[in-house]
C-alpha positions in Angstrom: -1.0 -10.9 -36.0 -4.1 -10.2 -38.3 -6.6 -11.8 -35.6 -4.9 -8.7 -33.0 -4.7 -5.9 -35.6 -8.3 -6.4 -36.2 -8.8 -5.4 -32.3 -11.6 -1.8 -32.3 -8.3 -1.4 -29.8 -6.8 -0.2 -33.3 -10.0 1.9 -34.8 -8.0 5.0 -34.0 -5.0 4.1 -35.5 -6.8 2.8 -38.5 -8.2 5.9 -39.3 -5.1 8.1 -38.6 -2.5 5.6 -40.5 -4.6 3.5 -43.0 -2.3 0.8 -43.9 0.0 0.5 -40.6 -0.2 -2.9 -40.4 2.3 -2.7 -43.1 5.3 -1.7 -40.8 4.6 -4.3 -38.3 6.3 -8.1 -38.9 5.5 -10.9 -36.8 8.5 -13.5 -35.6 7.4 -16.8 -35.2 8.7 -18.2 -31.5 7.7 -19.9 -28.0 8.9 -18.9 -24.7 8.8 -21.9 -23.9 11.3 -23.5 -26.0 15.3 -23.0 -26.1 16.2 -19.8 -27.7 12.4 -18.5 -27.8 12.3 -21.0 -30.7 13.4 -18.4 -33.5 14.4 -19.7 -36.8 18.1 -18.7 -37.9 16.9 -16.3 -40.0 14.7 -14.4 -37.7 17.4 -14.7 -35.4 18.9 -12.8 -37.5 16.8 -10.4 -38.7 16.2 -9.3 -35.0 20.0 -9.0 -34.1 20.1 -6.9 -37.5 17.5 -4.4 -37.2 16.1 -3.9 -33.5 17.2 -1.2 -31.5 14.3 -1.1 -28.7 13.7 -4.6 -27.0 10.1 -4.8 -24.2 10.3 -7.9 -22.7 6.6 -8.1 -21.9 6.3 -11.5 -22.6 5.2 -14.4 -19.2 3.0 -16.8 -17.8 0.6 -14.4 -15.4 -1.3 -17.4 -14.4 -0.7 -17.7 -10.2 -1.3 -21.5 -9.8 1.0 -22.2 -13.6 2.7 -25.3 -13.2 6.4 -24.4 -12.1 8.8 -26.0 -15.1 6.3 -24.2 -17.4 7.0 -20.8 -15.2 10.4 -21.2 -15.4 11.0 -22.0 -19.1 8.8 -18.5 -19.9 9.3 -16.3 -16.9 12.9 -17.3 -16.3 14.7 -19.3 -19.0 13.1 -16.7 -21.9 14.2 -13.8 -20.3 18.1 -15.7 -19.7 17.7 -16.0 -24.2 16.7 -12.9 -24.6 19.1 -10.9 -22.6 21.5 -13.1 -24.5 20.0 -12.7 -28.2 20.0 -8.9 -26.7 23.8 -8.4 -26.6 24.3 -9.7 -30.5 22.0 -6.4 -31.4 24.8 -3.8 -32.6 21.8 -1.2 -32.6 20.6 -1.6 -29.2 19.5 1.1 -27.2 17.2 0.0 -24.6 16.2 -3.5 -22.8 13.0 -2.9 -20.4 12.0 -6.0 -18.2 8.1 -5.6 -17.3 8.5 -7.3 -13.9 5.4 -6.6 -11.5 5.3 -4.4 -8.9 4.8 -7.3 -6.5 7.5 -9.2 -7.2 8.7 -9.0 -3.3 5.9 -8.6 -1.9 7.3 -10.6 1.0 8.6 -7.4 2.3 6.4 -5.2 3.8 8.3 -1.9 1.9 8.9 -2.5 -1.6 12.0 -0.5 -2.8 13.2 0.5 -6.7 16.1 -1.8 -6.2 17.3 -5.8 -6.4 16.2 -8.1 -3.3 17.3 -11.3 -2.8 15.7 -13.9 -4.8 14.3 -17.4 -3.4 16.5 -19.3 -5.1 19.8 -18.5 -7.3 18.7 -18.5 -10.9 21.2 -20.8 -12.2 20.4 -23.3 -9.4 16.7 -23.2 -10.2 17.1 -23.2 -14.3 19.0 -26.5 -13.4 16.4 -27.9 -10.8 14.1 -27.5 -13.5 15.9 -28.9 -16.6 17.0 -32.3 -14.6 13.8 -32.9 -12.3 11.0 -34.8 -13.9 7.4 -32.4 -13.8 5.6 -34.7 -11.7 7.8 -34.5 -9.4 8.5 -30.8 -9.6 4.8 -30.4 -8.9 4.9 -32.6 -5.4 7.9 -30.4 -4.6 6.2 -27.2 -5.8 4.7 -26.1 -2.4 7.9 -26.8 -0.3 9.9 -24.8 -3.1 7.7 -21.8 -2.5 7.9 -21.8 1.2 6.6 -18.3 2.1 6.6 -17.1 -1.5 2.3 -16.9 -2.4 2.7 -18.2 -6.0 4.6 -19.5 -8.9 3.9 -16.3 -10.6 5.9 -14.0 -8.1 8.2 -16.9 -7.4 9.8 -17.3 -11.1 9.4 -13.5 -11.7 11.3 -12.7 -8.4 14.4 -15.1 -9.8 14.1 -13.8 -12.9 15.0 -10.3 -11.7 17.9 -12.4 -10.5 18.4 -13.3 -13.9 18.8 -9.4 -15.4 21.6 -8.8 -12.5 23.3 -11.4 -13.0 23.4 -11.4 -16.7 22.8 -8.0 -18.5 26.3 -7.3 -18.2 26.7 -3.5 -19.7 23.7 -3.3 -21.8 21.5 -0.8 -21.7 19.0 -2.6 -19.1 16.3 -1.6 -17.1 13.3 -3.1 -14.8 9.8 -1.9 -15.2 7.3 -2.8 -12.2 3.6 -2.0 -12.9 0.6 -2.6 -9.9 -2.4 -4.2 -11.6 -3.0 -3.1 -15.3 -7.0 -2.2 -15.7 -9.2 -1.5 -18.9 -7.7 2.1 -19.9 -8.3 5.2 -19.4 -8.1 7.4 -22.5 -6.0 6.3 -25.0 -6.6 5.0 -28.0 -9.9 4.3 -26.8 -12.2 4.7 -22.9 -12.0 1.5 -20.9 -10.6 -1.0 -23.6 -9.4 -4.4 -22.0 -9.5 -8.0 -22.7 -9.5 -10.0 -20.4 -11.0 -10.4 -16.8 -8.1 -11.7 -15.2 -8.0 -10.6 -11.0 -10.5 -7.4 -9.9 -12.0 -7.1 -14.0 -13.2 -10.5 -13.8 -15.0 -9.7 -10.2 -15.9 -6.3 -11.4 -17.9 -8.2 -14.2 -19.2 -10.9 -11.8 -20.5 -7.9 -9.9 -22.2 -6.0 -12.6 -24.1 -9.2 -14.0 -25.5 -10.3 -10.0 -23.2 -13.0 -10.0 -20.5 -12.5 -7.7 -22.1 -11.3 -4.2 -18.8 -11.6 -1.9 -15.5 -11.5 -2.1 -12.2 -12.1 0.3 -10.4 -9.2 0.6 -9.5 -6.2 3.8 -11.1 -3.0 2.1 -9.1 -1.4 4.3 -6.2 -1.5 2.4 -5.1 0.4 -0.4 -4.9 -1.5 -3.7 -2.4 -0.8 -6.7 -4.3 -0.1 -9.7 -3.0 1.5 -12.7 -4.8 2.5 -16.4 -3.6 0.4 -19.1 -2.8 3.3 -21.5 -1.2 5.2 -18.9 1.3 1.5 -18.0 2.2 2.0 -21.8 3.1 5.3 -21.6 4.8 4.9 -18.7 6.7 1.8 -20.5 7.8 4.1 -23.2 9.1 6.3 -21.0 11.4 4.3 -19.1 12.7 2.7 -22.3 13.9 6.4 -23.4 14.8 7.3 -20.0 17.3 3.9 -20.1 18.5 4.9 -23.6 19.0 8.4 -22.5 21.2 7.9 -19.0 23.5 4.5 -20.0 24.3 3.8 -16.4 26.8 0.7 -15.4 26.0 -3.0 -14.3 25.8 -1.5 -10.9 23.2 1.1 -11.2 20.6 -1.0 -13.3 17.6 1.3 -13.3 14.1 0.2 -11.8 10.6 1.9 -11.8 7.6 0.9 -9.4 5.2 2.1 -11.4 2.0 2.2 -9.0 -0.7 4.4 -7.5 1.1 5.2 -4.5 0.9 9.2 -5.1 -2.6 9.2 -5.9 -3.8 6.0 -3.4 -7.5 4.6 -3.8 -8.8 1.8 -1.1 -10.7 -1.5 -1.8 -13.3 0.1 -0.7 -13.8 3.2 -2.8 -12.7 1.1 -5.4 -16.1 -0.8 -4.8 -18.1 2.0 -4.1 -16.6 4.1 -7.1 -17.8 1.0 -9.5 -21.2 0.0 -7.8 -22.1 4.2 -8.6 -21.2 3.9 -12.3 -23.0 0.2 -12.4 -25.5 2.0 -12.0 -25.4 4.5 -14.1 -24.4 2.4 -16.7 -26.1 -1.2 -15.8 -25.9 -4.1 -18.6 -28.7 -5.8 -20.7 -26.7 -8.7 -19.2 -27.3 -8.7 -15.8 -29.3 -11.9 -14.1 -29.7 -10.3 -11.0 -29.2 -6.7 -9.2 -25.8 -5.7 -8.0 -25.3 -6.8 -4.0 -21.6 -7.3 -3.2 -19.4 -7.3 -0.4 -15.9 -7.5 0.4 -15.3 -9.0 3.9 -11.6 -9.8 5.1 -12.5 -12.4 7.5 -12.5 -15.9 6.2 -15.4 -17.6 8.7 -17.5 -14.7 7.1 -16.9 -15.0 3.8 -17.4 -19.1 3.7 -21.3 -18.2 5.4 -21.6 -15.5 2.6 -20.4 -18.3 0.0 -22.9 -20.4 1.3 -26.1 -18.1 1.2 -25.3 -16.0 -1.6 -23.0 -18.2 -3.9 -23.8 -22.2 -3.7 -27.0 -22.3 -2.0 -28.7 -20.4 -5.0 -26.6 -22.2 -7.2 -28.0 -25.6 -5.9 -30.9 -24.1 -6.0 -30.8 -23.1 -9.9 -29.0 -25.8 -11.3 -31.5 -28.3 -9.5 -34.3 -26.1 -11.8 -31.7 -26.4 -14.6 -31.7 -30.2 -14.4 -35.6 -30.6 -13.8 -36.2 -28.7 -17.2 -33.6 -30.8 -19.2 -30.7 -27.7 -19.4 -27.2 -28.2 -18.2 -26.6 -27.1 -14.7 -23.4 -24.4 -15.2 -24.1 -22.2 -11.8 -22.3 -23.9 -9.2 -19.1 -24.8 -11.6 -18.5 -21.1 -12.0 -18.9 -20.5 -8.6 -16.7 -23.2 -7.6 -14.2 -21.5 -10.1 -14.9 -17.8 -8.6 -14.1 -19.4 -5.3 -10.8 -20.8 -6.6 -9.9 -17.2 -7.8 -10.9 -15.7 -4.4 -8.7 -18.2 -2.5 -5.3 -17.6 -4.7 -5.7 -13.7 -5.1 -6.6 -13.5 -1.5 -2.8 -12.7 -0.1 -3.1 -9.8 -2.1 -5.8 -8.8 -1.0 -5.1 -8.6 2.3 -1.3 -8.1 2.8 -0.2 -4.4 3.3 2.3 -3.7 0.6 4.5 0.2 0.7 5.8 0.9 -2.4 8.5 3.3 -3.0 9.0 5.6 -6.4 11.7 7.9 -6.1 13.4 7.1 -9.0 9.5 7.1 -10.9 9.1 10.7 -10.4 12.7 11.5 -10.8 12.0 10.2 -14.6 8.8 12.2 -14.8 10.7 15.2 -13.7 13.0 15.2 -17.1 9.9 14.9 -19.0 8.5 18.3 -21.3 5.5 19.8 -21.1 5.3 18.3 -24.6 6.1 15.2 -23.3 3.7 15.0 -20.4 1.2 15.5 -22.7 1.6 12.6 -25.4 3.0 10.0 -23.2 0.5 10.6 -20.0 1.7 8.6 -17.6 1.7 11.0 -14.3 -0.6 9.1 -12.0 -1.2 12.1 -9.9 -3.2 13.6 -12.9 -5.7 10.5 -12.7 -9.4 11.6 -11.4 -10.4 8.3 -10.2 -13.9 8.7 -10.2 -13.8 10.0 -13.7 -12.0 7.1 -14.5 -14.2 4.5 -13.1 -17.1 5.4 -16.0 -14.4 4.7 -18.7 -13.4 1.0 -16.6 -17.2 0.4 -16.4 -18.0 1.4 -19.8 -15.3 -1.0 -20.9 -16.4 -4.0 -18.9 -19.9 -3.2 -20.3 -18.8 -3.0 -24.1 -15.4 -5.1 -23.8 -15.9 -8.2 -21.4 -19.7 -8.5 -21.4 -19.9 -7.4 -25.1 -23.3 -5.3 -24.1 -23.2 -2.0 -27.1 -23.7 1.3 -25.4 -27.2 1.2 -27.3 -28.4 -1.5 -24.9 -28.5 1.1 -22.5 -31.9 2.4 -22.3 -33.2 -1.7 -22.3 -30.8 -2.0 -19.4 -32.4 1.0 -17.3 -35.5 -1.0 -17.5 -34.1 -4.4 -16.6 -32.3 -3.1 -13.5 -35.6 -0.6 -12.2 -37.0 -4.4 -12.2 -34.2 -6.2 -11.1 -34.4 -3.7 -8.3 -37.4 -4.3 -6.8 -37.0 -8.2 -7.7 -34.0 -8.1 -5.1 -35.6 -5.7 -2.6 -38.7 -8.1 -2.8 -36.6 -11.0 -2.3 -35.2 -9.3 1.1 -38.0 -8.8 2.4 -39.5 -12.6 1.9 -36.0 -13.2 3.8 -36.4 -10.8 6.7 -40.1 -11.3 7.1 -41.6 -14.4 6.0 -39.2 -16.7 6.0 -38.7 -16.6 10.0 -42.1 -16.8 10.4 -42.2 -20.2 8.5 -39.4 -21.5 10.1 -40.9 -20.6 13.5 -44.0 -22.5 12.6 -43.0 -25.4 11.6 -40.4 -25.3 14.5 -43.7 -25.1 16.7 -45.7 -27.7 15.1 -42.6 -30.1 15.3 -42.2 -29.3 19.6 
């Protein structure tokens, strides 16, 4: 808890409420093991004391090993719910599903679908079948389903009707969380999990190509504005108890304020290069493409061939050749985000902006959460700025260095084309001639 607190996430805080950390304490547990693995007295300490419950907690990893999916995403959930009901102050449950939790269906609607298996069934399944064999079975469980990722979260949806009884319960389903946008601080994030880590790849010359229908609009929402939105819907749940049958649930997307894959990429590639990193081995050239014979002649000339190429230098000069492992990895990553990327998803969020409708002016205004207010090119110089500062850990007073750097990076690339475009089928004419 001391590692996170120590976050520059909390700098704000830190100065407005020296000594916070004071009112926060930490229960030891695992997801993963029966009852979240909380000691007796923590256990009871919880059922004493809490009034609010966020389940936030899961295994976002799409390729995680099923029995470990289920005993976080699923079993945990099945504890919780239970642990939940002991909690004489209770006043609001929210579930952070994920807004693409049936994306099997082409119109995603605030209510319950059908999972792919019963929950019961499954939790069983998993508790009597050996892991190796549960893995050999894996792909023939998830049938049309993309992942084990949307696969246990789907059940475990399951799970909340089946067991919430007449708590105060409610689902919260968010599109794909990015740095933020305001709050506490401009473009904070951790991680480079899905379009950060490509985002990055792209602003350090990396990443060139990428699988994905730019057509299409993607589902991107601020951080800071998710958990405001969170907060929100835990009140809202609190505020309108509502019976087993009317279990509330928010999409929580961009779908009143869409953005494309392509502006999207066009939105970052301006503020790159505004705001280019000391980090960057190359000039930013990236593409999306949606069609898979393209993209595997892309990998080839933009991805492994250089990466042969430089690890083969790497070698010759007595370093360790690291090039064509990452791009083997970013490969990996393209493949399993790729149904997303090019399945058209409707979302629906009636019930969304029937919550935002009770909110105050006063309200609107310290739990932002409307996306409809969002200017996204505004935003895309605070997800930027993050990457730059957060993920590539490049200080804003690297800047003027990394004006310089990409002026000659620039003409480094634009040099390189034209060797490509002019000299190079020249030499391969000649020696094609010499050899006939």
């Amino acid at each position: 808890m001391e590692e996170i607190l120590e976050n520059s996430l909390f700098n704000t805080l830190r100065k407005q409420q020296p000594g916070f950390q004071n009112r926060i304490v930490a229960i030891e547990g695992d997801c993963s093991l029966p009852n979240l693995g909380i000691s007796i007295t923590d256990r009871a300490k919880l059922i004493r004391d809490v009034s609010i419950v966020f389940h936030v907690a899961a295994t976002v990893r799409f390729n995680e090993k099923i029995k470990l999916a289920a005993a976080i995403n699923v079993q945990s959930l099945k504890d919780l719910i239970h642990l939940s009901k002991e909690m004489s102050k209770l006043k609001s449950f929210v579930h952070v599903s994920t807004a693409y939790v049936n994306c099997i269906e082409n119109q995603v609607e605030e209510k319950f679908y059908d999972p792919p298996m019963n929950a019961e069934k499954f939790i069983d399944l998993m508790e009597s079948m050996d892991e190796k064999l549960l893995d050999e079975i894996t792909p023939h469980l998830l049938g049309i389903w993309p992942n084990t990722y949307i696969y246990t979260k789907s059940i475990a949806e399951n799970i909340i009707k089946r067991y919430a009884g007449l708590i105060p319960i409610g689902i919260f389903r968010p599109g794909i969380v990015l740095p933020t946008y305001i709050e506490p601080t401009q473009g904070w994030t951790d991680n480079m999990n899905g379009i950060v880590g490509v985002s990055a790849g792209a602003a350090v010359g990396i990443i060139r190509t990428h699988l994905c229908d730019e057509s299409l609009n993607v589902n991107i929402i601020p951080g800071d504005l998710t958990t405001n939105a969170l907060i929100v819907s835990a009140w809202d749940i609190a505020k309108n108890r509502r019976s087993i049958e009317e279990i509330p649930i928010y999409n929580y997307t961009s779908t009143d304020n869409p953005i494309t894959y392509k502006e999207l990429r066009k939105m970052s590639r301006k503020k790159l290069e505004l705001l280019p990193t000391n980090e960057a081995i190359w000039y930013i050239s990236f593409w999306n493409t949606k069609y898979r014979p393209i993209y595997l002649i892309y990998m080839y000339f933009l991805h492994i061939l250089p990466a042969i190429i430089i690890d083969t230098i790497s070698l010759c000069i007595g370093k360790k050749p690291r090039l064509f492992k990452i791009y083997k990895k970013i490969d990996t990553m393209s493949n399993i985000v790729n149904y997303f990327t090019s399945t058209k998803l409707n979302f629906t969020n009636k019930r969304w902006n029937e919550l935002l409708s009770k909110l105050t002016t006063e309200d609107r205004k310290f739990f932002s959460c409307d996306i409809k207010n969002l200017i996204w090119d505004t935003y895309f110089e605070s997800y930027v700025l993050g990457i730059r500062m957060y993920i590539l850990k490049d200080p804003i007073e690297t800047l003027p260095q990394a004006r310089i750097k990409w002026r000659r990076l620039y003409w480094i690339h634009q040099a390189l084309k034209l060797f490509i475009v002019c000299v190079f089928p020249m030499i391969t004419w000649v020696m094609i001639f010499r050899h006939f």
